[in-house]
C-alpha positions, 0 to 999 in steps of 0.5 A: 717944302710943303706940310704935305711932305712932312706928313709924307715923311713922318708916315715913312717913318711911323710904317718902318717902325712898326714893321721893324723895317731899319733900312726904311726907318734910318732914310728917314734920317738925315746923315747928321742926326741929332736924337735925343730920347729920355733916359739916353745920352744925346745920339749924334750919327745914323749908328747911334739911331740904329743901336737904339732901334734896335732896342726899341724893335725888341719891344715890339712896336704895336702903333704908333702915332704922330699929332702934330701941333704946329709946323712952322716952314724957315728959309731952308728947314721946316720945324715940327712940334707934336705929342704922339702916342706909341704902344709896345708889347714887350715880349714876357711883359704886359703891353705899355703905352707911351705918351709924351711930346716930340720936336723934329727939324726936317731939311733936304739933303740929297733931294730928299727931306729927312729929320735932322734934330729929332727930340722926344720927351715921355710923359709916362713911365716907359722910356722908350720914344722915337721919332 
């Protein structure tokens, strides 16, 4: 695995969840995902992702961004550590910036890299994260 497919991935996945883009956003997941996001029980399963997309499309994703901080490459996955920065403008409210940090596990499954472990934490008041 090379950090360059990480990146790849992880802009994947930022395009699909501005666009709104499902299909796109839940390849980047791995069948055994494991989500957790503030405010929410623990997601395990492509179904619970998706149901919490959802929401989140309904939100209006404006942008987002990944900073990671360190990616450390093991025998047979690669672990990600950042913070990320993601603007909503929900529709009938005022726009919100969440802020916080996140730790993602990627493995290959099928010959393809995928986020296995995906956990976010919010620093601000908006509870809403992904990925």
């Amino acid at each position: 695995m090379s950090r360059a497919a990480v990146q790849e991935l992880a802009q994947r996945f930022l395009k699909a969840l501005i666009a709104g883009d499902m299909p796109e956003l839940l390849d980047c997941y791995d069948d055994d995902i494991v989500f957790e996001a503030p405010g929410l029980p623990m997601i395990i399963g492509k179904a619970g992702v998706e149901k919490h997309y959802r929401m989140v499309f309904g939100l209006e994703v404006t942008a987002c961004r990944q900073i990671p901080e360190r990616i450390e490459e093991r025998a047979d996955c690669v672990i990600e550590a950042g913070s990320y920065v993601m603007n909503l403008a929900p529709p009938g409210a005022g726009p919100i910036e969440d802020r916080g940090k996140y730790l993602l596990v990627y493995r290959q499954t099928g010959g393809k890299w995928r986020m296995w472990f995906d956990m976010v934490h919010s620093d601000t008041s908006a509870t809403v994260a992904g990925g």
